[in-house]
C-alpha positions as CSV (number, residue, x, y, z in Angstrom):
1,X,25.9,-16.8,-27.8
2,X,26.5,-13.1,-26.7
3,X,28.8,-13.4,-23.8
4,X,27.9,-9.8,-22.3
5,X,26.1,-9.6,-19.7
6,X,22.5,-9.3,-20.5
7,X,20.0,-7.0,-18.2
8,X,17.2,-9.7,-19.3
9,X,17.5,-13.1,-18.0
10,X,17.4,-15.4,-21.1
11,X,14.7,-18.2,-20.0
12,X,16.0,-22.2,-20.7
13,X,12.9,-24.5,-20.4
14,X,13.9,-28.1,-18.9
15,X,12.2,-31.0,-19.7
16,X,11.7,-32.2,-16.6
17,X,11.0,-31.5,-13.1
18,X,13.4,-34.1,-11.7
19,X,15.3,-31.6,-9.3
20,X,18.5,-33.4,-10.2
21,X,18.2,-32.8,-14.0
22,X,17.2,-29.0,-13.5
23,X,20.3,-28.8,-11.7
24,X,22.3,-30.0,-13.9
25,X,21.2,-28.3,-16.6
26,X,21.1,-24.9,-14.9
27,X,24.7,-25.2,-13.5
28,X,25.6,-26.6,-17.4
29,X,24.4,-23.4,-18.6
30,X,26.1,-21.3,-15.9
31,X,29.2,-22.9,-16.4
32,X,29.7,-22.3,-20.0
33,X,28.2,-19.0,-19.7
34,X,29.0,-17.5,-16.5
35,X,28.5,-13.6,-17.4
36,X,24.9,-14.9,-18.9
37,X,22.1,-14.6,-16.3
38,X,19.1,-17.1,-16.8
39,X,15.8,-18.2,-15.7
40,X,15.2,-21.7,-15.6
41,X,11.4,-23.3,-16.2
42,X,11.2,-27.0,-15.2
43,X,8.4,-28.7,-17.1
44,X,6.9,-32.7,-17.1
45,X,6.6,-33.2,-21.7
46,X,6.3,-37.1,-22.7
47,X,9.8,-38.8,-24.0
48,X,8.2,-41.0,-26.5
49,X,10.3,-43.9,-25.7
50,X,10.0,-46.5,-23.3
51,X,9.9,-45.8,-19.5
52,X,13.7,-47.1,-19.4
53,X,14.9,-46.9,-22.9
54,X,17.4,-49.6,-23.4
55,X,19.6,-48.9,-26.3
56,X,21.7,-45.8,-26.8
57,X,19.4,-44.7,-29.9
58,X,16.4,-45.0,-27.8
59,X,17.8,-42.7,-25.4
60,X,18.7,-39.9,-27.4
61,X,15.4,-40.2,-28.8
62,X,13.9,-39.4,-25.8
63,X,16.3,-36.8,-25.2
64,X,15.5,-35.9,-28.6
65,X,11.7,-36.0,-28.1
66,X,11.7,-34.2,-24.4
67,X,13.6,-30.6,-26.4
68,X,11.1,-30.6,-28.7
69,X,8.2,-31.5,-26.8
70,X,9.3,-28.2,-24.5
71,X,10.1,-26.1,-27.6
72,X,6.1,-27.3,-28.6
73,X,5.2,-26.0,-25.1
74,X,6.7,-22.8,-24.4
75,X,8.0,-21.7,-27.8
76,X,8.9,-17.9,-26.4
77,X,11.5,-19.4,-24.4
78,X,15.8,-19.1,-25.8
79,X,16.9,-22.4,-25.0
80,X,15.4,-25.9,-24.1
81,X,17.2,-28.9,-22.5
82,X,16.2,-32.5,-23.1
83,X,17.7,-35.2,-20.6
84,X,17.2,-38.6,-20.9
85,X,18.6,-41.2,-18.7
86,X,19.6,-44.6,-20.5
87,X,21.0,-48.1,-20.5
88,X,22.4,-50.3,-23.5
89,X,23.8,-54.1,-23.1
90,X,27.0,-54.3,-23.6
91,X,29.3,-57.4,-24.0
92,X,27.2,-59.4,-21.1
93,X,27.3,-56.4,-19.3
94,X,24.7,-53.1,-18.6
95,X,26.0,-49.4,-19.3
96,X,24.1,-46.3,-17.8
97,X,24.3,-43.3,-19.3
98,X,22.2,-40.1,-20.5
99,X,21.8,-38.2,-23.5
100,X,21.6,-33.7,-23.5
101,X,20.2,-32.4,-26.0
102,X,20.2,-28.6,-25.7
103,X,18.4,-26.6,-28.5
104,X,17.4,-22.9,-29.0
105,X,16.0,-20.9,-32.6
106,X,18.8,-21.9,-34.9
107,X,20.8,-24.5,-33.3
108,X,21.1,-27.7,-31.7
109,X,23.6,-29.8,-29.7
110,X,24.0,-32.7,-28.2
111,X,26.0,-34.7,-25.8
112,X,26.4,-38.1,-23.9
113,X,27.3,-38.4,-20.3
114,X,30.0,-40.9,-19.5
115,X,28.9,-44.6,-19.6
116,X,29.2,-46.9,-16.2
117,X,28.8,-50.0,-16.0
118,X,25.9,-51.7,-13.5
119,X,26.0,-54.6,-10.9
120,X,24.5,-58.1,-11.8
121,X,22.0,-57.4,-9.8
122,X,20.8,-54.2,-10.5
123,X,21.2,-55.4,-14.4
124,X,18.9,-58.1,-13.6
125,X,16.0,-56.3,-12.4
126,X,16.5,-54.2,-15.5
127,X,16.6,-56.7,-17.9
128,X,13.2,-57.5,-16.2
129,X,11.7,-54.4,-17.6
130,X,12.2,-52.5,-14.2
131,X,13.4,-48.8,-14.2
132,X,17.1,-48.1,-13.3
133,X,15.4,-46.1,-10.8
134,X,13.8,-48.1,-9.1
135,X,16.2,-51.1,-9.3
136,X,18.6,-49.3,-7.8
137,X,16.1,-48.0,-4.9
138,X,15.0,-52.3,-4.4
139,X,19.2,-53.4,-4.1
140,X,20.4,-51.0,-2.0
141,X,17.3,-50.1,-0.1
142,X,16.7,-46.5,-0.8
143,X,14.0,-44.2,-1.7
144,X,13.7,-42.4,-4.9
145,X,17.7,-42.6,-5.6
146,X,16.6,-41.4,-8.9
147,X,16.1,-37.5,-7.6
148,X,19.3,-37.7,-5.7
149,X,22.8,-39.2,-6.3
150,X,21.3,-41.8,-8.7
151,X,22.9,-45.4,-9.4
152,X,26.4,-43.6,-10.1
153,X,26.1,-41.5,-6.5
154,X,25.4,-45.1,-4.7
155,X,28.2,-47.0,-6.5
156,X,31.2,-43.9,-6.1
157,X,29.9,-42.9,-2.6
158,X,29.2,-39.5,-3.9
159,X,32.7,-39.0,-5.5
160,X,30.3,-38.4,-8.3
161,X,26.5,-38.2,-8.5
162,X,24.3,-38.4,-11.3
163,X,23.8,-34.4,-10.9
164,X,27.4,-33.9,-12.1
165,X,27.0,-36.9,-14.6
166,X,24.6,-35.4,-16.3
167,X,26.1,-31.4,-15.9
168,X,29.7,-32.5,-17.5
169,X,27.2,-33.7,-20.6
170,X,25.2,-30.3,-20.8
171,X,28.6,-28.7,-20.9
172,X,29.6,-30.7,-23.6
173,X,25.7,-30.2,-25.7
174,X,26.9,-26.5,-25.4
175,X,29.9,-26.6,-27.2
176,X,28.1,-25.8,-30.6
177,X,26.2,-22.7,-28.7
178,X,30.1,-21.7,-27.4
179,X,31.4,-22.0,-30.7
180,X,28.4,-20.5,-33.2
181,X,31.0,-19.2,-35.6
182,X,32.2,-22.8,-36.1
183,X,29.0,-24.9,-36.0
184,X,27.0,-22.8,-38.4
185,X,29.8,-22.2,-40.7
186,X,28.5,-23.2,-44.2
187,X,29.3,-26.3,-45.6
188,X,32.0,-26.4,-48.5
């Protein structure tokens, strides 16, 4: 990517219009591109995977899905961002995580967020077929935890949220768009 500043905003279409994946994908970009000037263009496109995927490859499916389900929808846009949030039993135990999948005309890249893992009780209600979400919102008796801190905000008290979760994983998806000369290199 052209590290000059551009007079044109490039325009990044997210796959969602959860504020706190916008966010994060908006301050991922800026980050890694901080002479770059964008537009960002929230947008609601289907995942194609359960409500609450449950296995890491089911998650970056949707991840997977959501970029090119934007890329479908706005195809004049320079970049699209897929985030999909995610859980996968591990050992007895629940992990949360989320997959990035950030894509524009000739490349893509993709990223996982840092795994956690969840209380008994929250895993239980999951197991159940209920959405992280919402589990989290019935045990410690909030109200759409989903499109704030999320289950990571709860459990840290804020040292981290599911905002900066998700942005450290954006950062990473970008690495290929950072690097072009590297990534597109020709195999050997």
């Amino acid at each position: 990517m052209d590290q000059q500043i551009m007079d044109k905003p490039l325009t990044v279409v997210v796959a969602s219009k959860n504020p706190v994946k916008v966010s994060a994908a908006a301050e991922g970009l800026q980050r890694m591109f901080p002479n770059l000037h964008f537009t960002v263009k929230p947008i609601s496109v289907p995942s194609g995977v359960s409500d609450q995927p449950m296995t890491d490859k089911e998650t970056m499916q949707g991840a997977l899905n959501r970029v090119n389900n934007a890329f479908e929808a706005h195809p004049d846009a320079d970049y699209w961002v897929g985030l999909e949030g995610g859980v996968e039993s591990l050992q007895g135990e629940l992990a949360a995580f989320a997959w990035i999948v950030v894509r524009n005309q000739s490349m893509v890249g993709k990223a996982r967020s840092g795994a956690f893992f969840l209380p008994r009780a929250v895993r239980e209600l999951v197991e159940q077929g209920i959405e992280l979400g919402t589990a989290d919102d019935m045990i410690f008796s909030r109200n759409n935890s989903k499109q704030a801190g999320g289950a990571i905000g709860i459990l840290t008290d804020n040292v981290l949220d599911r905002k900066e979760l998700y942005e450290q994983a954006v950062v990473l998806a970008l690495v290929p768009f950072k690097n072009e000369a590297l990534y597109c290199q020709a195999s050997q």
